[in-house]
Each structure stands twice: as C-alpha cells, then as structure tokens.
C-alpha positions as CSV (number, residue, x, y, z in Angstrom):
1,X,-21.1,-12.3,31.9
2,X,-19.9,-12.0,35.7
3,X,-21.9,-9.3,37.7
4,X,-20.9,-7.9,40.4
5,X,-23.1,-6.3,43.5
6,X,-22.7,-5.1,47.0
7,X,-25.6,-6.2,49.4
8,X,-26.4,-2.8,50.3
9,X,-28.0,-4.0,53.5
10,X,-27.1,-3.2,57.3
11,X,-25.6,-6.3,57.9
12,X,-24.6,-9.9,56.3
13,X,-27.2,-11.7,58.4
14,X,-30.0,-9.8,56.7
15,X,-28.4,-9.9,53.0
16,X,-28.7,-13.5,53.2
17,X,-31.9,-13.6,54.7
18,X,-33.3,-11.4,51.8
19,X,-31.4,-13.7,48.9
20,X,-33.0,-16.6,50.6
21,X,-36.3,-15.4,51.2
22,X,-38.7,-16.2,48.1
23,X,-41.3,-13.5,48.4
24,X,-38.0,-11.1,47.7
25,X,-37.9,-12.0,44.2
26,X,-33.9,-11.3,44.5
27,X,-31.0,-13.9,44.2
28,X,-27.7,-14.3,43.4
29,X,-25.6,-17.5,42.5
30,X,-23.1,-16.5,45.6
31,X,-22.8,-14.7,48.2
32,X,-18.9,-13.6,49.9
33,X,-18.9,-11.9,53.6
34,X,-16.4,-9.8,54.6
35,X,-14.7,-12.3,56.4
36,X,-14.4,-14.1,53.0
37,X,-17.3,-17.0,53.6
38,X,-18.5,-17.8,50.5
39,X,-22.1,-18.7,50.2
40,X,-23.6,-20.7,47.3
41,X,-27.1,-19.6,46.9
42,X,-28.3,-20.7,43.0
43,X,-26.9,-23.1,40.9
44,X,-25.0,-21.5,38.5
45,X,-26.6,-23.6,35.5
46,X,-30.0,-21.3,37.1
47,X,-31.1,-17.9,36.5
48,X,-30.6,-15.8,39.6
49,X,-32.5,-12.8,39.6
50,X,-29.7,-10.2,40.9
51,X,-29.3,-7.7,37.8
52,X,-33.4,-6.5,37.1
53,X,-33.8,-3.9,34.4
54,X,-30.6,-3.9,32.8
55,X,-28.8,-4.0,29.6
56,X,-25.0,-4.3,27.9
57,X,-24.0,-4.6,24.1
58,X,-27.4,-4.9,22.9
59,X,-28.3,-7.5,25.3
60,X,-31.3,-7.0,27.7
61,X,-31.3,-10.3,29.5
62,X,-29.0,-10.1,31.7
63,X,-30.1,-12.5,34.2
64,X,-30.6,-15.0,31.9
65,X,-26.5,-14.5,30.5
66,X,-24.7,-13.7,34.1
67,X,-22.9,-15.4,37.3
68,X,-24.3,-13.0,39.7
69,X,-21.7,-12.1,42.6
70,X,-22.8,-10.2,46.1
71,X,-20.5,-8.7,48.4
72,X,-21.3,-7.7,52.0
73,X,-21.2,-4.3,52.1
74,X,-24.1,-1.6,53.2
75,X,-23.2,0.4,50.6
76,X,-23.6,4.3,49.9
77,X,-27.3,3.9,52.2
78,X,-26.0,2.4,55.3
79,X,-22.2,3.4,55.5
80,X,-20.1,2.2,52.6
81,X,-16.6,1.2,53.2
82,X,-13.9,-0.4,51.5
83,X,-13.6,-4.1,51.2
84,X,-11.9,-5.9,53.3
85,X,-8.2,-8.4,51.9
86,X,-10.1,-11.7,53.0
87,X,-13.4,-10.7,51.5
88,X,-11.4,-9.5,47.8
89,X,-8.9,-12.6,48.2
90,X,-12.2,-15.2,48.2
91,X,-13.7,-13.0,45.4
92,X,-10.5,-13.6,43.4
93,X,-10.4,-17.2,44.0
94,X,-14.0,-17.4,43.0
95,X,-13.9,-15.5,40.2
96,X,-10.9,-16.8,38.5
97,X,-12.8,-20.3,38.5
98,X,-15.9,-19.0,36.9
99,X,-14.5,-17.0,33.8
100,X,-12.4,-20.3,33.1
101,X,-15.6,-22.5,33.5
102,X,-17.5,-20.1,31.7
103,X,-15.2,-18.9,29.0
104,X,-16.3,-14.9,30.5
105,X,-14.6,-12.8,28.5
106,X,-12.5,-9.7,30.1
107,X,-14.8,-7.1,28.7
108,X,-18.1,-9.2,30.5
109,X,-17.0,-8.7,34.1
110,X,-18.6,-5.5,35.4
111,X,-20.7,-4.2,38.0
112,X,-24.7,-3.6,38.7
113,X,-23.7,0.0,37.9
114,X,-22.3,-0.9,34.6
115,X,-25.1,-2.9,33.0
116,X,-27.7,-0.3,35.2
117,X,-26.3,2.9,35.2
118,X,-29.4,4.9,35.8
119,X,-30.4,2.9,39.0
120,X,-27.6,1.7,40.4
121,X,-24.1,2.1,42.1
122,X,-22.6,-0.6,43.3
123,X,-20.0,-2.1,44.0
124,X,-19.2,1.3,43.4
125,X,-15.6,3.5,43.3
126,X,-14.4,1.7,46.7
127,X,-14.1,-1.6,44.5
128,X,-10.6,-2.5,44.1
129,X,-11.5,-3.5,39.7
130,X,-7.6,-2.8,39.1
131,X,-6.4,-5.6,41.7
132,X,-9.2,-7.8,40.2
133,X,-8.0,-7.2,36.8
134,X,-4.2,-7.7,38.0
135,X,-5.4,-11.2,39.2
136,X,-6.7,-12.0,35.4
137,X,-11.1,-11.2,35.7
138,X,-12.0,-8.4,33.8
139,X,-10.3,-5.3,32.2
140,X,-8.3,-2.5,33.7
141,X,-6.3,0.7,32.2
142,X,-4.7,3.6,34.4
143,X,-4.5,5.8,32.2
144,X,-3.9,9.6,33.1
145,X,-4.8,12.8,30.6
146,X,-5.1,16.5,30.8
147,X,-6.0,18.7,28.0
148,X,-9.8,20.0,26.5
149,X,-12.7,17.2,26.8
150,X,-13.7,15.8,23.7
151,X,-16.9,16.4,21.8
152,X,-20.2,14.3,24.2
153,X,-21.1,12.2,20.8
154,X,-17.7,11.0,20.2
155,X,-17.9,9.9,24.1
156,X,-21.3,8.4,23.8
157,X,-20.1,6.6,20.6
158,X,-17.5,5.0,22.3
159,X,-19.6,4.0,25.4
160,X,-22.0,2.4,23.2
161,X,-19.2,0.5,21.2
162,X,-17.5,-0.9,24.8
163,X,-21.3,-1.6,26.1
164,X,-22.7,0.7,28.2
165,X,-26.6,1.4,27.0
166,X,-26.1,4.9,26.0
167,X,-27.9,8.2,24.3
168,X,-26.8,9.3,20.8
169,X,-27.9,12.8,21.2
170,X,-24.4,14.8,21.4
171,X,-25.7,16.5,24.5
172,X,-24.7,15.9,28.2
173,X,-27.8,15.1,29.2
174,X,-28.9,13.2,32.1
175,X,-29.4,9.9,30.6
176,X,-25.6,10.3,29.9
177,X,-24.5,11.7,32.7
178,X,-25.0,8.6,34.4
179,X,-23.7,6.2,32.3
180,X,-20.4,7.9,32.5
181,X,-21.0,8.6,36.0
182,X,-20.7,4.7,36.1
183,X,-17.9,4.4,33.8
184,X,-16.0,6.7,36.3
185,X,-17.0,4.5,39.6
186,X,-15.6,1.2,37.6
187,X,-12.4,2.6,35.5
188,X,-11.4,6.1,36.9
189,X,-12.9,5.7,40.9
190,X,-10.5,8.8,41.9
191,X,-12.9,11.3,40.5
192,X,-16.6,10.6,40.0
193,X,-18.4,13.7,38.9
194,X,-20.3,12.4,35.8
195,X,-18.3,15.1,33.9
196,X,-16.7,14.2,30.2
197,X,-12.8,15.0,30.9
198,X,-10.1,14.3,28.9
199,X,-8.9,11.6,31.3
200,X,-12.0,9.7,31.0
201,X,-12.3,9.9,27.4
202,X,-8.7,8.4,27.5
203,X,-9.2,5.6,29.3
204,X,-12.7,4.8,27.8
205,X,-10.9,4.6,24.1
206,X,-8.2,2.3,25.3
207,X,-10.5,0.0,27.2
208,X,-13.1,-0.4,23.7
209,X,-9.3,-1.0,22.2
210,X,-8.7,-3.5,24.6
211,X,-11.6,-5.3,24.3
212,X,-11.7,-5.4,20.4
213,X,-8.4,-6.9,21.0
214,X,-9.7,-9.6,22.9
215,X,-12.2,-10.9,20.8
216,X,-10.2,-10.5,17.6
217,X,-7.6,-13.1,19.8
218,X,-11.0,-15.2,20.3
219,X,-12.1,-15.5,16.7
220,X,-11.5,-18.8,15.4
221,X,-9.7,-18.3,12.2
C-alpha cells in the first residue's frame, strides 16, 4: 500500500524534527516540502510507523504493508492550503517509482483518512488525487449524479467491498458518517458533508468496479 499524510504541523522544520525525533514514536519512509525536497527518513524495506490504528480490506497492519508518504502542510489545525506544483510534481515522480517497485496496486494508494476515517483527515479535499491518478498512482472517477440517495446498507456494502472499515447496520450513524465523510474528501472533494447522495453513491460503485477490474487483469491465469 502507499499512504499518504500531511504533516499537520506549523512548519516543515518542526515536521521533520518530530519524524526524526525517537521519543515521537512517529515516522514515515519520506518526507516532500513544499518546495518539492524530498527527504528519505526510513528505509523502505522498514516499518515506519506513520498510519497507527488503522485498517483497509480486512487488513489491520497497516504499517507493517505501506510506503508511508508526508507532505508539508499544517493542515485543517494550523491553516490548510492547497499544495503547491513543485511539492505535487516531486510527489508524482516519487510515487510513480514506488508502485512500480512495489507492484502497489491502483486501489492501495489512499490517504490517512482512508485507512482511518474516524481519526483522521488528511491529506484531505485540497489533495489534487485526480492529477495523481492522471499521472498513473491510484484510482480516480468524476463522475456526476442527481436523483434520490440510495438505501445506507447498499452504500456501506459497497464501502466495505472497495475497503473502507465500515458498519453494516443500514443506519447513518456516526461510525458511517465518517467513513463516507472520507470517501468524499478522497473521490468527490467538492462537497464534503458526510451525507449519502446520489453522486457519491455513483462514484463509489464505479471505483469498487474499477478496482475489481484491476485485479481480475492481475490474476495470473
């Protein structure tokens, strides 16, 4: 899996000082300013310890199966902005080497939100996913939809079959909530309300299409 993160953090200097510092208990395998300097902080044969409690498909190790990525960024805390052209370019360049190293399938790049929906937002709907998917890391559909929202178990059916650790309990709870909260902040940024629309439900069908598609073309025959 790739991972990605913002730092969160005021500035660079203390993102990296954090990552670095041992007593933190946090790392990452890079680290990309916004000026596009790329730090190497872990080997990427090592464990980083960049996703904590987590989970996707079933899997709940997710530091022990991931390429953790960090971007400078403050984040929703400190004043969260876009991401600047040399700081996405270096991320491209980066990223396109490690899902061909890695064999990281399309459907495995995602964010801390993602595989962490009920703790975390980053990188959050200022992430530019469609321009990395357009550059070949990870998948992307723009998909528009109006019309009456489907029923919430459908929905959480279809979250669970593209990944996302999600309730079964046909309701709109909470729990659920924010797992499509973060399904909205990677695949539909324009509107995050947490809300089941017919849009999202669009797009979320299309992308578990998508990926079964991708690892029927990865199935030895």
């Amino acid at each position: 899996m790739l991972v990605l993160h913002y730092t969160g953090m005021p500035t660079a200097e203390a993102a990296v000082a954090r990552l670095c510092e041992p007593s933190a208990k946090v790392s990452a395998h890079y680290l990309i300013d916004e000026d596009g300097t790329c730090y190497a902080l872990v080997p990427e044969e090592r464990r980083a310890w960049h996703a904590g409690e987590s989970c996707w498909a079933g899997d709940r190790d997710i530091n022990g199966l991931s390429i953790g990525i960090e971007l400078v960024n403050p984040g929703h805390e400190f004043g969260y902005r876009p991401f600047p052209e040399a700081q996405m370019a270096a991320l491209i360049e980066l990223s396109r080497s490690l899902v061909f190293r890695h064999r990281i399938p399309p459907e495995r790049v995602l964010g801390h939100s993602d595989v962490a929906p009920w703790r975390k937002q980053d990188p959050g709907e200022l992430f530019d996913w469609a321009r990395l998917a357009g550059a070949g890391v990870g998948l992307w559909v723009d998909y528009a939809a109006e019309g009456e929202a489907p029923p919430v178990g459908m929905v959480q059916d279809l979250l669970a079959r593209f990944g996302y650790a999600t309730p079964t309990s046909g309701v709109l709870d909470e729990p659920t909530r924010a797992v499509v909260t973060a399904f909205q902040r990677h695949f539909r940024p324009a509107r995050v309300d947490g809300e089941i629309d017919a849009e999202t439900a669009v797009r979320l069908a299309a992308l578990v299409d998508r990926a079964r598609l991708t690892r029927v073309r990865r199935t030895p025959k």
